[in-house]
C-alpha positions as CSV (number, residue, x, y, z in Angstrom):
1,X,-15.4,2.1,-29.0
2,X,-14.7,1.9,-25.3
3,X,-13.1,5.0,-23.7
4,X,-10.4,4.4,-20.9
5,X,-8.9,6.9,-18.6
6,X,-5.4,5.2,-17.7
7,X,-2.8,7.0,-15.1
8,X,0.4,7.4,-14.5
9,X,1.9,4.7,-11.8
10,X,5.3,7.4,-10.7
11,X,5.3,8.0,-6.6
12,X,7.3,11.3,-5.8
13,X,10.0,11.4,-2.6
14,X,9.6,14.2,-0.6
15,X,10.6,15.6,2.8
16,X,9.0,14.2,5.2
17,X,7.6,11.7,2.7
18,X,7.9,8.0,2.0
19,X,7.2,5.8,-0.6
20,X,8.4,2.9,-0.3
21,X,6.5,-0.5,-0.3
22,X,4.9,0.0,-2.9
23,X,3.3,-3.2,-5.1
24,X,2.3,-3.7,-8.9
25,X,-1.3,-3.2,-9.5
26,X,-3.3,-6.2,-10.9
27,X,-4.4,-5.0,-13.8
28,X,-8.3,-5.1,-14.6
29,X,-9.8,-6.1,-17.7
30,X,-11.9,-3.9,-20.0
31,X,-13.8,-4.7,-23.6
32,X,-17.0,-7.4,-24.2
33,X,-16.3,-9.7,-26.5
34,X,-12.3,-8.6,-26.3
35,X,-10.9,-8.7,-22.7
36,X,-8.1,-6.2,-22.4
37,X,-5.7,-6.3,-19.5
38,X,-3.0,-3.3,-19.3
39,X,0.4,-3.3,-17.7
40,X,0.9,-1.0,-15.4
41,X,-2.9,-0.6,-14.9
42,X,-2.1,3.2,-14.3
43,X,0.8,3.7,-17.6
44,X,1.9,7.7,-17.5
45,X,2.8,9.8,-20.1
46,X,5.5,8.0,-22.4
47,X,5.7,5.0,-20.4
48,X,6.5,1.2,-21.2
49,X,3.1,-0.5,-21.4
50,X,2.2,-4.3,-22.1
51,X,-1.4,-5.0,-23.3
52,X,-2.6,-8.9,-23.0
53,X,-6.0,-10.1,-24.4
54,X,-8.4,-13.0,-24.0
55,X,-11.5,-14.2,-25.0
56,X,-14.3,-16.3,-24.2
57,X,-15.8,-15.9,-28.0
58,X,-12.3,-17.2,-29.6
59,X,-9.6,-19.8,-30.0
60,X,-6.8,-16.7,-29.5
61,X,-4.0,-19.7,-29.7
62,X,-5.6,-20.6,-33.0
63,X,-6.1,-17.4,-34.4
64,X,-4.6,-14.7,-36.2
65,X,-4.4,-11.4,-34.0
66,X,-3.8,-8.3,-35.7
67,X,-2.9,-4.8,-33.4
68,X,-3.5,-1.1,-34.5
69,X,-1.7,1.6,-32.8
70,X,-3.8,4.9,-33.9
71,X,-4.8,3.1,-37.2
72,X,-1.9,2.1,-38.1
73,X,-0.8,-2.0,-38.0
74,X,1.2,-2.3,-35.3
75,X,2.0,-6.1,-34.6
76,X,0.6,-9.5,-36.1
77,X,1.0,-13.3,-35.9
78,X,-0.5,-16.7,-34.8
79,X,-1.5,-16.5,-31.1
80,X,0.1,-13.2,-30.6
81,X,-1.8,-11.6,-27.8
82,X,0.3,-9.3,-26.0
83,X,2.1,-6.2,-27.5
84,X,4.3,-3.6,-25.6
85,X,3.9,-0.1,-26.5
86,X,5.6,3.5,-25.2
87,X,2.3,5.7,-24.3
88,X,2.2,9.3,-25.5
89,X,2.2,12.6,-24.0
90,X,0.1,14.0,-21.1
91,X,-3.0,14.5,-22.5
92,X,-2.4,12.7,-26.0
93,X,-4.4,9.5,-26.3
94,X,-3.6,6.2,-28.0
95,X,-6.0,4.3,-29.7
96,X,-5.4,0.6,-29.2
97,X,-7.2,-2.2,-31.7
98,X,-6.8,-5.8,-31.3
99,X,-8.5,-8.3,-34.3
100,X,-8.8,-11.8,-34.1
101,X,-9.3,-13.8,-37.1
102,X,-9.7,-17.1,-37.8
103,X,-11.1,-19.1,-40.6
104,X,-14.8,-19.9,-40.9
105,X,-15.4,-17.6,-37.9
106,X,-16.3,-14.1,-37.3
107,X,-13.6,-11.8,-37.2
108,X,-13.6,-10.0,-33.6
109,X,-12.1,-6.1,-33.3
110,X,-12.4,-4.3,-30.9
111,X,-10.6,-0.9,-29.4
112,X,-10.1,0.9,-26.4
113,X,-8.7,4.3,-25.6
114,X,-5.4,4.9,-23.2
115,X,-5.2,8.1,-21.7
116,X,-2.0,8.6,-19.8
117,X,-2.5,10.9,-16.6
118,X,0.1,11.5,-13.5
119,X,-0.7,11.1,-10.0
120,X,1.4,10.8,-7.2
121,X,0.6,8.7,-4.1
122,X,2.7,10.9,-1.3
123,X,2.0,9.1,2.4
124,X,4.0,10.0,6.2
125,X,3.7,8.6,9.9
126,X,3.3,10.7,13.1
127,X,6.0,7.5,14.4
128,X,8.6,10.0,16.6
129,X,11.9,10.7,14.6
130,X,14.9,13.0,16.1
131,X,15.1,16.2,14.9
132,X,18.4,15.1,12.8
133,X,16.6,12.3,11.3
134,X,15.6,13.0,7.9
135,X,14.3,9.9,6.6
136,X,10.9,8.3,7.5
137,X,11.3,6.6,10.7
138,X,9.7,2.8,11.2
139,X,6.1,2.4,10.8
140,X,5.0,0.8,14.0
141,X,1.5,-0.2,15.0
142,X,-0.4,2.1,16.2
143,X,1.1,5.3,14.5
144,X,-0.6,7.4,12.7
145,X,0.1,7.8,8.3
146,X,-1.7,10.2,6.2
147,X,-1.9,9.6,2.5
148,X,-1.7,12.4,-0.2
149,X,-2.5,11.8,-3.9
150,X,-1.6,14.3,-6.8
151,X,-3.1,14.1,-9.4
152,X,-2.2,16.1,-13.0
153,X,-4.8,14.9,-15.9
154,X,-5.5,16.3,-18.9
155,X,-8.8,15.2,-21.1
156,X,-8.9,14.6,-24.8
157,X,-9.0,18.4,-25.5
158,X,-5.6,19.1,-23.3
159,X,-7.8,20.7,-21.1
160,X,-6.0,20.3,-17.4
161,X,-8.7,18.9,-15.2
162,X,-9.2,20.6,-11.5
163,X,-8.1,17.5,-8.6
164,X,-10.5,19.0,-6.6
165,X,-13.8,18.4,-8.8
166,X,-12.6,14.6,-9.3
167,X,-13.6,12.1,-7.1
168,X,-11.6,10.2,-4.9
169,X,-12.5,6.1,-3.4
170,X,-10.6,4.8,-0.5
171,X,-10.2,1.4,-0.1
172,X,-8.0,0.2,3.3
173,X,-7.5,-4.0,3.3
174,X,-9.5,-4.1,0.3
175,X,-12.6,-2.6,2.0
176,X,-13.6,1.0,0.4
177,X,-13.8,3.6,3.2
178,X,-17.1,5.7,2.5
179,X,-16.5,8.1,5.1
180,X,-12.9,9.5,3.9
181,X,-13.8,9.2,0.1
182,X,-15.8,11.6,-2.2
183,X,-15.3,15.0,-4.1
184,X,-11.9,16.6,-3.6
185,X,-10.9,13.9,-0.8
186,X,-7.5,13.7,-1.7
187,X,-6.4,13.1,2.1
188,X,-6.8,9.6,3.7
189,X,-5.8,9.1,7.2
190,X,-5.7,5.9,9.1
191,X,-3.9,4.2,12.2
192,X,-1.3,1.2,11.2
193,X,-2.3,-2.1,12.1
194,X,0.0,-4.8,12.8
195,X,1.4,-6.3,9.7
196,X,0.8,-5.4,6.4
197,X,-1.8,-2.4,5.0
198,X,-2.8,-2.2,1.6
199,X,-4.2,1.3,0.5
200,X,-5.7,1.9,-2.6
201,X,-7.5,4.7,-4.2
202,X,-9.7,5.0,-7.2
203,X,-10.0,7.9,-8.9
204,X,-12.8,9.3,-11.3
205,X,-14.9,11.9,-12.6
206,X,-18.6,13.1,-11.2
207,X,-19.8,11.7,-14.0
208,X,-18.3,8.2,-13.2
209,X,-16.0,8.0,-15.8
210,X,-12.4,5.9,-14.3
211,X,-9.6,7.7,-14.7
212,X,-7.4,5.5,-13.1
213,X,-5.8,3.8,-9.6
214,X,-2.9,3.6,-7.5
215,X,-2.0,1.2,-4.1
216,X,0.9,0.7,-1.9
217,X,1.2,-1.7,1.2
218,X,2.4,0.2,4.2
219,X,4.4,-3.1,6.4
220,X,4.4,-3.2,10.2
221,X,8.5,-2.2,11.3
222,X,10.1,-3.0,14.7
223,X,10.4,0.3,16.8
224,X,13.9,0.6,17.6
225,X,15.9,2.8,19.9
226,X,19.3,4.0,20.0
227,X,21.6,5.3,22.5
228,X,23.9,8.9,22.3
229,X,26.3,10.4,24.9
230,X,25.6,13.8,26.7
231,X,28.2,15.9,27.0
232,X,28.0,18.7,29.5
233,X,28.5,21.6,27.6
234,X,28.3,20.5,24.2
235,X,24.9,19.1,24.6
236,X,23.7,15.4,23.1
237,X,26.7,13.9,20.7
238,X,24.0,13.3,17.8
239,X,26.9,12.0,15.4
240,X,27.4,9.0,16.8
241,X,25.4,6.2,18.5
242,X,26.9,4.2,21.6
243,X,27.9,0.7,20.1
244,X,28.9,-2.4,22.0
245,X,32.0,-2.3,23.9
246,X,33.5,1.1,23.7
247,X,35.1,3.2,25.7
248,X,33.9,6.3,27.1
249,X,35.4,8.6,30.1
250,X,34.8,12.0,32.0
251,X,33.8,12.5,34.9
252,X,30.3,12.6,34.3
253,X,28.4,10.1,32.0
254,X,25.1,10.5,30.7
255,X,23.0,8.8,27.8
256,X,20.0,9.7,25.8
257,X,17.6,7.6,24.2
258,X,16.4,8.2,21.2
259,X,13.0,5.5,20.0
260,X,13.0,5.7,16.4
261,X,9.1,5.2,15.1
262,X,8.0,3.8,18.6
263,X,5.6,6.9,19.7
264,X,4.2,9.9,18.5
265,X,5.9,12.9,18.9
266,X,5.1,13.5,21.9
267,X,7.0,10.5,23.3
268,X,8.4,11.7,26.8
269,X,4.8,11.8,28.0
270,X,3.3,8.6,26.3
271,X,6.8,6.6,26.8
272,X,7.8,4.3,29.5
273,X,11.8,4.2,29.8
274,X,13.3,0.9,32.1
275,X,16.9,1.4,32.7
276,X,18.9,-1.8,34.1
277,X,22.2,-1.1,34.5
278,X,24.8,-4.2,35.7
279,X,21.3,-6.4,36.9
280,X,20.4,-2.9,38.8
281,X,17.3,-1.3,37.8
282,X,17.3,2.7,37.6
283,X,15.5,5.3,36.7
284,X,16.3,8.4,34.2
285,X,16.5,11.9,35.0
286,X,13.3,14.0,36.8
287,X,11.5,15.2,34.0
288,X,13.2,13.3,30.8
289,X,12.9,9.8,31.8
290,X,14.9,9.2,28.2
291,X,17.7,10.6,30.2
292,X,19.8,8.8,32.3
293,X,23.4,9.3,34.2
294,X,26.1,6.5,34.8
295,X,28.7,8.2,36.0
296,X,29.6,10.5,38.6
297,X,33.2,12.2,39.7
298,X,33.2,9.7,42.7
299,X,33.3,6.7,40.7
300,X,37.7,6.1,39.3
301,X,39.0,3.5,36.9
302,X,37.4,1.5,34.3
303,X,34.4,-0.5,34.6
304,X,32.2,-2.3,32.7
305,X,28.9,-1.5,32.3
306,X,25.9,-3.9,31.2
307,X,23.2,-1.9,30.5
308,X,19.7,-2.8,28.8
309,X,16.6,-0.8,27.7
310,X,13.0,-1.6,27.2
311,X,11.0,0.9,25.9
312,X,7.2,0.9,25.4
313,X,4.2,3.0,24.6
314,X,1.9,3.0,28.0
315,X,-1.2,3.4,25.9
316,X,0.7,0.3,23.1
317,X,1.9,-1.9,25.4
318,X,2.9,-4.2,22.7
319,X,4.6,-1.4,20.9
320,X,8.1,-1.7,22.3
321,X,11.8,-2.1,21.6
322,X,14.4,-3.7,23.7
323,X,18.2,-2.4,23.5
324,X,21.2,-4.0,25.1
325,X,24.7,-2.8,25.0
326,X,27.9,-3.7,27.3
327,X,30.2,-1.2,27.0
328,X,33.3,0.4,29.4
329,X,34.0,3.9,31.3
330,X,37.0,5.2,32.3
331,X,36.8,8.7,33.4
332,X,40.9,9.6,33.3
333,X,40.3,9.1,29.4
334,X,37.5,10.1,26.8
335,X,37.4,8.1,23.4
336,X,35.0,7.0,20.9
């Protein structure tokens, strides 16, 4: 009998957490002479799971294949070799047999052992959000995402298992990362690359014993920025962003911009901000290049206004986002 640790394939949202992009896992196969393949590779407590065999030592579309949940027949027929199951509780395991028969050969049977177990792959980026923002900004090269995994797994005897004494494989690209895995390393940081990065991490006990895997891809996203109206005494107008062709007034006009996911946090410092304004470059404001004004109390009636925007990271050049907008100003009204 072959004993298989199996997890649970559930990702948690949190604040300040993501989890999107995720992938199926392809599933590896266990057994000798009986190759089982299990879907979801990581089924959790009471979950939907689809088993597949093959095998090299019989004709399976010529055979008779029996299943045994826990002892119990389960499933037969001709050729029959996938089943679909519901797992049991945390810590409860289910003892899965397949046998093959066919006439004038030996009958195969052989068993393996599922083990549901929860873990939760948790990841965030450093990529520079607005204080208002309260979903994961875009991903763009060069930022900076930390992976989390939580694990809750229970052995045979129901005995709750300490995360920290299990061990923990990082693999970025399909390349294991020897330096961030080990005991207890439950933490995996890394810097995005262009495109798409697939993180995985294998989990399993000192004494080598699998108890299961989880991966997500983590895609490249366009920086992009977005443009809000300063009012003088109200501060930034964070409820709405400038579209094309509105009209805006007062007697004073200035914009902010706000690059979702271009920088890090820190972007006033690491950003470069070029302002054109009707095919005239400008600058932004001492101190908050972000900031720019384009209006003043000497300047009456409507006008139209081209202006365009290209951000980028001075240490990513690459790492940019380009905004246009034509919009007009009239400062004897104020509308949005």
């Amino acid at each position: 009998m072959k004993n298989i640790y199996i997890i649970l394939n559930i990702l948690f949202l949190l604040i300040f957490f993501n989890v999107s992009f995720t992938t199926p896992v392809v599933a590896a196969e266990v057994g000798n002479k009986i190759l089982f393949s299990i879907n979801p590779t990581s089924p959790g407590p009471q979950e939907n799971t689809s088993v597949s065999i093959r095998s090299f030592a019989a004709d399976i579309k010529k055979s008779l294949v029996i299943w045994y949940l826990d002892g119990v027949e389960y499933e037969r027929g001709y050729n029959r070799s996938v089943i679909d199951f519901v797992t049991g509780k945390l810590g409860e395991t289910t003892q899965l047999t397949a046998e093959i028969r066919k006439t004038g050969q030996k009958t195969l049977k052989e068993t393996i052992t599922i083990l549901p177990v929860e873990i939760n792959l948790l990841w965030r980026s450093d990529s520079y959000r607005p204080a208002f923002y309260r979903s994961q900004p875009p991903v763009s090269t060069g930022s900076k995402v930390e992976m989390t995994v939580v694990v809750n797994f229970k052995n045979e005897d129901g005995i709750t298992i300490d995360p920290q004494s299990l061990v923990y494989n990082w693999e970025q690209n399909y390349q294991t990362i020897s330096s961030r895995s080990g005991i207890g390393k439950s933490n995996f940081v890394f810097t995005k690359n262009q495109g798409d990065d697939n993180i995985k991490v294998i989990i399993e006990t000192k004494n080598g014993k699998a108890i299961g895997e989880k991966s997500i891809v983590i895609s490249s996203e366009k920086p992009i920025v977005s443009l809000y109206e300063v009012k003088p005494i109200m501060g930034v107008n964070w409820t709405h962003a400038i579209n094309n062709k509105e009209v805006l007034g007062g007697e004073k006009l200035s914009i902010k911009a706000e690059p979702y996911g271009l920088f890090s946090k820190n972007y006033i410092e690491t950003g470069t901000f070029n302002w054109t304004i009707n095919n005239n470059k400008t600058g932004g404001q001492d101190g908050n290049p972000a900031l720019t004004t384009l209006l003043s109390s000497s300047l009456i009636g409507r006008q139209d206004i081209n202006l365009s925007l290209d951000v980028s990271n001075k240490y990513l050049p690459a790492n940019r986002a380009v905004l246009k907008r034509m919009f007009f100003i009239d400062n004897a009204i104020i509308k949005f």
